[in-house]
Structure formats: structure tokens, C-alpha cells
C-alpha positions as CSV (number, residue, x, y, z in Angstrom):
1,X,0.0,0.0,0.0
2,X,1.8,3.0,-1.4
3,X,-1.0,5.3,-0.4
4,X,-3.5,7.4,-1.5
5,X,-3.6,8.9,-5.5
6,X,-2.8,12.5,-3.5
7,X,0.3,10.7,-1.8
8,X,1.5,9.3,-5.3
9,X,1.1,12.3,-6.9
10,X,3.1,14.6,-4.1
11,X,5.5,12.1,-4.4
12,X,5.8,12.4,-8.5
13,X,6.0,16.5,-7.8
14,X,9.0,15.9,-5.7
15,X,10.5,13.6,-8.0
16,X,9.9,15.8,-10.8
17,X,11.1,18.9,-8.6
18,X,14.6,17.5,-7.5
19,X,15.3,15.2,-10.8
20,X,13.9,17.6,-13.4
21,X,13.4,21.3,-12.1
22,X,16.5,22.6,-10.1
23,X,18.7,20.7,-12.4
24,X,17.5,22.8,-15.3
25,X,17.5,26.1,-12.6
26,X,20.6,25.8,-10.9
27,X,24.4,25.9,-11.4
28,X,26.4,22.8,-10.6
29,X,27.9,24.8,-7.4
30,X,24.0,25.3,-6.1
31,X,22.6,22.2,-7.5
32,X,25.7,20.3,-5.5
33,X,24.7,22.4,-2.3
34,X,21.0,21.3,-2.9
35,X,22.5,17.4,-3.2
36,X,24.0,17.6,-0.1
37,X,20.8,18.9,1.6
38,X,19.1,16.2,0.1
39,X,21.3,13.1,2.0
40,X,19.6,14.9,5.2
41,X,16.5,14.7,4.0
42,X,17.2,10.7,4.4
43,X,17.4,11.4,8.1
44,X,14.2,13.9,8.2
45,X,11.9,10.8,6.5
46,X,13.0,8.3,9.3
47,X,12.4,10.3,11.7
48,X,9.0,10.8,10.6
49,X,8.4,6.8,11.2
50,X,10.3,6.6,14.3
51,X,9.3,9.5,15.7
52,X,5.7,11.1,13.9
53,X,4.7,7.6,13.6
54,X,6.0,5.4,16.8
55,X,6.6,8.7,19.1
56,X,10.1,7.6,19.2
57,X,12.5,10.8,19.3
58,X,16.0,10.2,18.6
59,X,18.9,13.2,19.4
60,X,21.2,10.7,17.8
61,X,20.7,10.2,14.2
62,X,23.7,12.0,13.4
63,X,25.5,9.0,14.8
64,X,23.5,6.7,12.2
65,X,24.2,9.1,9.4
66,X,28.0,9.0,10.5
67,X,28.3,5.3,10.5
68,X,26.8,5.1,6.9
69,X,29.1,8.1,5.9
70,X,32.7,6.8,7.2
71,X,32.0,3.3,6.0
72,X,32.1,4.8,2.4
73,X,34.7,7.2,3.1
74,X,37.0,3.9,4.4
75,X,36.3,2.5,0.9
76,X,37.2,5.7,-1.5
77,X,40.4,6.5,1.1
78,X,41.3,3.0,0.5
79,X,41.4,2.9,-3.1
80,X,43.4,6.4,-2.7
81,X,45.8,5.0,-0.4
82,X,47.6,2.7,-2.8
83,X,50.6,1.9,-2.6
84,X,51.9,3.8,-6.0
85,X,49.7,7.1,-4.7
86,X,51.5,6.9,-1.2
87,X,55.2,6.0,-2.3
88,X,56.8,9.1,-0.3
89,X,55.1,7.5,2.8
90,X,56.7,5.8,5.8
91,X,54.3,2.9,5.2
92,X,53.0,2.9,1.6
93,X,49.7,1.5,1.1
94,X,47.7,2.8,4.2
95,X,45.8,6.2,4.8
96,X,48.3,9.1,5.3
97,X,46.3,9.8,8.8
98,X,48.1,6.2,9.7
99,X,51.1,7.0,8.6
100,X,51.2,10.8,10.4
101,X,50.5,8.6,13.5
102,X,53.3,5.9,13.3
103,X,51.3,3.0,12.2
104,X,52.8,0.5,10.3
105,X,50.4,-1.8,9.5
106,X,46.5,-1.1,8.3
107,X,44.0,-1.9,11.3
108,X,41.8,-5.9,10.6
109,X,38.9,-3.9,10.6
110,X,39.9,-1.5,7.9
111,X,40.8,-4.4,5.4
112,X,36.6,-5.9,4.1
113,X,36.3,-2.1,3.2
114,X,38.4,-2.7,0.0
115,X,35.4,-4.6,-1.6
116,X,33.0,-2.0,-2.6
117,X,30.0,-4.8,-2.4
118,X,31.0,-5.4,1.5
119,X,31.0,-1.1,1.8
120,X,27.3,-1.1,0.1
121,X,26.5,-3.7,2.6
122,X,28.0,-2.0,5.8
123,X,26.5,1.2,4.9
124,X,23.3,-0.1,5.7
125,X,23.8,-3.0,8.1
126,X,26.1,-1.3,10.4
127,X,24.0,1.4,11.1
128,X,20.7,-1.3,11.5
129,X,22.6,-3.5,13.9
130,X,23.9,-0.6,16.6
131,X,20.6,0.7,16.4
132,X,19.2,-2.8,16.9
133,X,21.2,-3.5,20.0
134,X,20.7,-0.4,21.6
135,X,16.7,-0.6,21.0
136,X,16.5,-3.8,22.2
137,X,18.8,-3.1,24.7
138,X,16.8,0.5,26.3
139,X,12.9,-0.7,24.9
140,X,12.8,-4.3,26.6
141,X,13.7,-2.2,29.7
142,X,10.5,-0.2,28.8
143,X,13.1,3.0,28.6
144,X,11.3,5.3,26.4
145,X,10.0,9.3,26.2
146,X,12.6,11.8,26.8
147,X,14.9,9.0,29.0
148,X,15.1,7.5,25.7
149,X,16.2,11.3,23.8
150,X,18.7,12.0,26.6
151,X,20.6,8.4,25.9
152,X,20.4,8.9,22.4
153,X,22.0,12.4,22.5
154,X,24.7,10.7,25.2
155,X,25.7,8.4,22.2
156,X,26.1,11.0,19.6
157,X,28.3,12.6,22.0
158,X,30.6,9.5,23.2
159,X,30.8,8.4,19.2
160,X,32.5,11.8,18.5
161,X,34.7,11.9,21.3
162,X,35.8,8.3,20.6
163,X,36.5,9.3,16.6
164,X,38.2,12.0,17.4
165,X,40.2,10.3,20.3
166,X,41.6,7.4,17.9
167,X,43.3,9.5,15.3
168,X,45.4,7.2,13.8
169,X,42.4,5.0,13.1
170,X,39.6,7.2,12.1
171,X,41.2,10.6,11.3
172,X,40.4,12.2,14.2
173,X,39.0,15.6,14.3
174,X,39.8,16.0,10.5
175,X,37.5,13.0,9.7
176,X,38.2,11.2,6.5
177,X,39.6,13.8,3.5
178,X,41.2,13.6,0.2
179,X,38.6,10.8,-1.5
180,X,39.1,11.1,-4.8
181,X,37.8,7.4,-6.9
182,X,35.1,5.0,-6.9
183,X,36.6,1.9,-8.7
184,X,38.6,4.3,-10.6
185,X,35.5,6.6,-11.9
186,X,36.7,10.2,-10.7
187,X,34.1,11.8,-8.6
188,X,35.4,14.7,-8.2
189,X,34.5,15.9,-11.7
190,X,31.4,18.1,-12.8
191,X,30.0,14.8,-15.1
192,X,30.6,12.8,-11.9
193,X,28.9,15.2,-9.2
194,X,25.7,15.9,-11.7
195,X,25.6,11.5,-12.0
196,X,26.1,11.5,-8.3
197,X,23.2,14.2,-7.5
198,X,21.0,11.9,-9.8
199,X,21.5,9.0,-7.9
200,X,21.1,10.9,-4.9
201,X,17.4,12.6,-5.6
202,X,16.7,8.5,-7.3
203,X,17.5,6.9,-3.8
204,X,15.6,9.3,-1.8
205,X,12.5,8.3,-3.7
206,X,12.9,5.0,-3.2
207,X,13.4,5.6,0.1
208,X,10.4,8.0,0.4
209,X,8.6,5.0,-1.6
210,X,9.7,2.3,1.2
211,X,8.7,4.3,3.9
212,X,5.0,5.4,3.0
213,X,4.3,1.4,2.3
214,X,5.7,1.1,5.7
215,X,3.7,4.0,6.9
216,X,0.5,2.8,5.3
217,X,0.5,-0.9,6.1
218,X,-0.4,-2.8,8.7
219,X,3.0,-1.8,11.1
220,X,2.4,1.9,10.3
221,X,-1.2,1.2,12.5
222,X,0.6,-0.5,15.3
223,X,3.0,2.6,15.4
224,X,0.6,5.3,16.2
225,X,-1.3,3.1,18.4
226,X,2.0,2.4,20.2
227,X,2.1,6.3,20.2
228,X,-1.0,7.5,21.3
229,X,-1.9,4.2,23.6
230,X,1.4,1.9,24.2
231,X,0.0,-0.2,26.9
232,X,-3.7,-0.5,25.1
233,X,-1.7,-2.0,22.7
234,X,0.6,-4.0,25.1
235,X,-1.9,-6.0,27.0
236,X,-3.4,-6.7,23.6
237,X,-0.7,-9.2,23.0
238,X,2.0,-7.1,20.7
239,X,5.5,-7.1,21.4
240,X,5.9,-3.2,21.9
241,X,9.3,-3.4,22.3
242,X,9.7,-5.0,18.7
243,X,7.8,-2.4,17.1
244,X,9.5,0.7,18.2
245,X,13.7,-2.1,17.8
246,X,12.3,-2.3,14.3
247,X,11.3,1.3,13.1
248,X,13.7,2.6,14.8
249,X,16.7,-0.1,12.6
250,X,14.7,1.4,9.8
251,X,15.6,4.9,10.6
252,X,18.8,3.9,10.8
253,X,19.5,2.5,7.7
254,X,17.7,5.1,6.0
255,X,20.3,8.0,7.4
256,X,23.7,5.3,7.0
257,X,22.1,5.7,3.2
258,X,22.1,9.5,3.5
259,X,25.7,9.2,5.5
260,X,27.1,7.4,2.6
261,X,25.9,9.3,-0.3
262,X,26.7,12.7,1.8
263,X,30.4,11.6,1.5
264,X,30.5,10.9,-2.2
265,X,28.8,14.2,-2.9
266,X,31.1,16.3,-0.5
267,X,34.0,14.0,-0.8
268,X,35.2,13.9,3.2
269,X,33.2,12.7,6.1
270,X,34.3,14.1,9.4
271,X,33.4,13.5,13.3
272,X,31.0,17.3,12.8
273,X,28.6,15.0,11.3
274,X,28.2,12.7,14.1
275,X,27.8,14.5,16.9
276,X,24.6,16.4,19.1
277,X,24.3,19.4,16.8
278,X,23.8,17.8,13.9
279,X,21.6,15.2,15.5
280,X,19.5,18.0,16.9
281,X,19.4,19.7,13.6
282,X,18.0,16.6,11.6
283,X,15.2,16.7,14.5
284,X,14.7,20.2,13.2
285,X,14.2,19.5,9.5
286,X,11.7,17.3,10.5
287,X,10.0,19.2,12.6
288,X,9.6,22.0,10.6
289,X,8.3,20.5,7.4
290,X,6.2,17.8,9.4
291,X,7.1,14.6,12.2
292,X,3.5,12.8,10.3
293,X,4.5,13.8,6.7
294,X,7.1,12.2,4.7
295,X,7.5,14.7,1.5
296,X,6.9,17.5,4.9
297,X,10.5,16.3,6.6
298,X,12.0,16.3,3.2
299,X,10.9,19.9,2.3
300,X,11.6,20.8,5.5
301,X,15.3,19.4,4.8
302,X,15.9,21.2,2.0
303,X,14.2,24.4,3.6
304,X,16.2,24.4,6.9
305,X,19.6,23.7,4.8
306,X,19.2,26.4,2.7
307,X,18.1,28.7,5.1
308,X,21.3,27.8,7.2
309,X,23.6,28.5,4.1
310,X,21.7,31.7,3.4
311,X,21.6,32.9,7.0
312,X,25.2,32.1,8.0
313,X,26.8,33.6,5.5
314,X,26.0,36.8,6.8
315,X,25.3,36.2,10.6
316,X,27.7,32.9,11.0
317,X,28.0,33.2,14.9
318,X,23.6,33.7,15.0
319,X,22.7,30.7,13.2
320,X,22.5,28.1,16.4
321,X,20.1,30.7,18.1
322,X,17.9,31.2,14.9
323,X,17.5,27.2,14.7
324,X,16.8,27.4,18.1
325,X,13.8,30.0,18.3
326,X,13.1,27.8,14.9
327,X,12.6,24.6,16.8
328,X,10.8,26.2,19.4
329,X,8.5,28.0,17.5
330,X,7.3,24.8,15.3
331,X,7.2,23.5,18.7
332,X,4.7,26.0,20.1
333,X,2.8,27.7,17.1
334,X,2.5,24.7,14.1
335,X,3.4,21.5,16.4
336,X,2.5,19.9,12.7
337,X,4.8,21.8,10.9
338,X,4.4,23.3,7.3
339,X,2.9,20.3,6.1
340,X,0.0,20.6,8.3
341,X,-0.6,24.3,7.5
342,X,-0.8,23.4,3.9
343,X,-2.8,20.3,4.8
344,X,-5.0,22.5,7.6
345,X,-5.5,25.8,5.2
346,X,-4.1,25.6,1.9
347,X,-5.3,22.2,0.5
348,X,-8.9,23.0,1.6
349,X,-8.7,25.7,-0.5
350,X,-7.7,23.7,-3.9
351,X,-10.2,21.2,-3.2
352,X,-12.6,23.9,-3.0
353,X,-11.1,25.2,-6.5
354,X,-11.4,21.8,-8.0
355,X,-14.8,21.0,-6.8
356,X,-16.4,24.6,-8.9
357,X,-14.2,24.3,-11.8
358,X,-15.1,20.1,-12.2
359,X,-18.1,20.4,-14.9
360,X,-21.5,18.9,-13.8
361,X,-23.1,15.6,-14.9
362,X,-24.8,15.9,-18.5
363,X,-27.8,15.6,-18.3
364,X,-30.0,12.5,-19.5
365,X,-32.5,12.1,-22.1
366,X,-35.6,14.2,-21.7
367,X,-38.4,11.8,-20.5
368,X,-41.3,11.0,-22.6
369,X,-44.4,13.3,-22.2
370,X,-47.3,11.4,-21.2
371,X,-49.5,9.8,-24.6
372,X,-45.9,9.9,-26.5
């Protein structure tokens, strides 16, 4: 169930919006800007089913969307770091961050991520099974509500202390620069980075796609129960804590995709990524375009984004306080966010429209007058 024919066709106006229209509008420089935007709009759309749907709020998504980004930027540094590209090296044929820190020998746990199909793989599964074990781990225990957000946000924050502790194995506060390759394809070049976008704005769709026949089906109905009445639904015989391990694994793979394809679009991944600012701001993007709207989070990804760009080039050091006042104001004045407004007062209006300008039923033969 992919929804109803308003759904599909919101859908095919994003589709055609991101694949068709700002290509056409934009430079490469802006249309790469709106790309990266995009691989958060990943993030925004599981949120919506972990947290609009199954009243699950993660402050840690940024760790998810890490994961999925360093495990493809351990792949591209890889195929940089070969042996003929590091020759004036210590130790040729590992990362130069190893070599700067006196390694000698690449880490066992560096060495799958030459194989591109085992990168793909991680880039989803890794993500999945943390946030398996630490939903199983916290909902079994019935930890959940703003318990669960606090633990969450302490996760994003030990993650980026532990990346940028190890230096010599992830690149420490740096993160993971120089990528240059994928299998030998440049992707650094404008052909590459328009290809790139288009795979981008084609995997969010899917994505968007997976998640309203998630959203529609029968789990998406045991998730707002399990919002609005968990233990109603509890003593009805349904494994709560399964429901809210799963959802939330699915939010997780869905911003280890976004992680990964933010890397090959900006070509570096760094700890900045990981932590609880960029955790809180993916909360934000969904927030403002809609937690119960799918298309609403990623509108409200792209908006957000491109207000931050716009607002912090000229007031850098006021941006954290304007997403703040942002956040709160959603919060307090549209707790549905811009996708409500336009469902609560604009799309009345077009029914309205469509309903006077829709011509009226011809009319059928003329009945016969009596003695005919």
C-alpha cells in the first residue's frame, strides 16, 4: 500500500522537482549544495516513522548518518591510499592519517572495506545493527519518552569523542579527506557530481517510496497506536518493544544511506557530522516541514539547509540561536509543521477550486411526455 492517488502524486512533484526542475534552474555549485541537503532529507523521512509515527524521538541520528558516511569514506580513502599514490610514505599502502601517527600496518577492521559490495552492505547493516542492539537493549527495559532522547544524544556525544580520540584509526577531528575514486570513476568531476546528484534525488524516492508502504500498512497502524496508547496495545498481546527495535533499525539504515551518499557528494566525512548538533538539527528539519508527513520532513530538509547557508553567510555566529527560536517556534505555534498548515488551510482551499471548476453531470434524455 503505497497510499492514497494525493500521496502518489506529491510524491511524483518531488520527483519531478529534484530530478527535473532545479537541475534545469541551478548551477552545478547550487545544484551540489541542494544534493547535499538532500542526503539529510534521508534522516528527516525516518524520523517521521520513528518518531511522527512510533513517538520515538531520537537526538542521535547524526551517529547513524555518520556510521553510513565513514564506511564509504574507508572505501574511496582506501582505493586512494595505494601503494603507488603513497610512495613518499613511511608505510605505503595505508591512509596518510596512519602514517602521520606511526602506524605500520592497516587496522583488521579497515581491510573488508576494499570490496566496494561489503561497503554497500555496511553502509546499511552497520548502522541497523547498533541501532538494533541499543533498541533492544533500552525498549525491553521499557526505557522510552525523553529517557530514551537523553541516551540517544549521550551516544552521539561518546561516538564523536571516541572518533576523534583514535586519530590514527579514524582521522580524528579531521574526519576522513582527500577521496578522490570510486573503482577508478573520478568523482570529483562536474559529469561525476551531476551523475552522483541523480542517484542521490533516485535513492531518496525509493526511500520516500519504502517508507509510505511502511507507513500505510499494517506496522504503520501498530505505530501510532503504540504512540497514542502503548500499553492499550501492550496488554493486547503485541510485542511493543519489537515495534519501536524495528522502526527505529529502519531509521537507521535510511540516514547510513544518506551518511554514505553525503560523502561521495562532499567527498570527506568528518566527526562534525556525528555529533549532538547535527543530531538535533535533523530533528529540526523534521519538525519544521512535518514529524506525520514524509515529503513534509524532506521539504523541510531542503528548507532548513538552505536557510542555514543563506543565514550564516551573513550572521555565522547567530545561526545556532535562529534554529533554536526555529525549533521552538514549530514546537509551540504549528506542532505539525508546514505540512499541516498546507494540509489544515491551503489544501482546503484547492479542493474547494477543483470541486467549482469540475463540470457537472450531463444531463439525460428528456423523459417522454405522457401519450408519447
Amino acid at each position: 500500500m503505497l497510499g492514497t492517488k494525493r500521496d502518489m502524486i506529491g510524491i511524483l512533484l518531488f520527483a519531478v522537482l529534484i530530478l527535473v526542475v532545479l537541475p534545469l534552474g541551478l548551477d552545478l555549485f547550487r545544484l551540489n549544495n541542494i544534493g547535499k541537503y538532500l542526503t539529510y532529507a534521508f534522516v528527516a523521512v525516518g524520523l517521521v516513522l520513528c518518531w511522527g509515527l512510533g513517538g520515538v524521538l531520537s537526538l542521535g541520528q547524526g551517529v547513524f548518518f555518520g556510521l553510513g558516511g565513514y564506511a564509504m569514506a574507508m572505501f574511496l580513502k582506501l582505493e586512494a591510499s595505494s601503494p603507488e599514490a603513497t610512495a613518499i610514505q613511511s608505510t605505503p599502502g595505508i591512509p596518510d592519517f596512519m602514517d602521520w601517527n606511526q602506524l605500520t600496518t592497516l587496522p583488521w577492521f579497515w581491510e573488508p572495506f576494499h570490496n566496494l559490495a561489503f561497503t554497500i552492505l555496511a553502509v546499511v547493516a552497520v548502522p541497523t545493527i547498533f541501532a538494533f542492539f541499543l533498541g533492544a537493549m533500552l525498549f525491553r527495559r521499557r526505557v522510552g519518552g525523553v529517557y530514551f532522547a537523553i541516551i540517544t544524544q549521550a551516544v552521539a556525544s561518546i561516538l564523536t569523542i571516541l572518533i576523534i580520540g583514535q586519530q590514527g584509526l579514524t582521522g580524528g577531528i579531521n574526519g576522513i579527506t582527500d577521496l578522490r575514486t570510486l573503482l577508478g570513476w573520478d568523482i570529483r568531476t562536474d559529469a561525476a557530481k551531476y551523475i552522483l546528484y541523480y542517484v542521490n534525488g533516485g535513492l531518496l524516492i525509493l526511500v520516500i517510496l519504502a517508507a509510505q508502504f511502511i507507513k500505510n500498512g499494517k506496522i504503520g497502524r501498530i505505530l501510532v497506536a503504540l504512540r497514542d496508547k502503548e500499553d492499550r496495545v501492550r496488554f493486547t498481546g503485541y510485542d511493543v518493544a519489537a515495534y519501536k527495535t524495528f522502526v527505529f533499525c529502519i531509521a537507521a539504515a535510511f540516514s547510513g544511506i544518506g551518511g554514505a551518499m553525503f560523502t561521495l557528494q562532499v567527498g570527506f566525512m568528518s566527526p562534525s557530522f556525528v555529533g549532538i548538533v547535527p543530531s538535533i538539527e535533523m530533528v529540526v528539519f523534521c519538525a519544521l516541514g512535518g514529524r506525520l508527513s514524509l515529503l513534509g520532513a524532506a521539504y523541510g530538509a531542503l528548507i532548513v539547509n538552505y536557510a542555514k547557508t543563506s543565514f550564516s553567510e551573513s550572521f555565522p555566529e547567530l545561526w545556532l540561536f535562529a534554529m533554536g527560536a526555529l525549533f521552538i517556534g514549530v514546537v509551540v505555534a504549528f506542532p505539525t509543521g508546514l505540512a499541516g498548515l498546507w494540509q489544515q488551510y491551503v489544501q482546503p482551499l484547492i479542493d474547494r477550486a477543483l470541486t467549482r471548476r469540475s463540470p457537472t453531470a450531463p444531463a439525460g434524455p428528456a423523459a417522454p411526455a405522457p401519450g408519447e
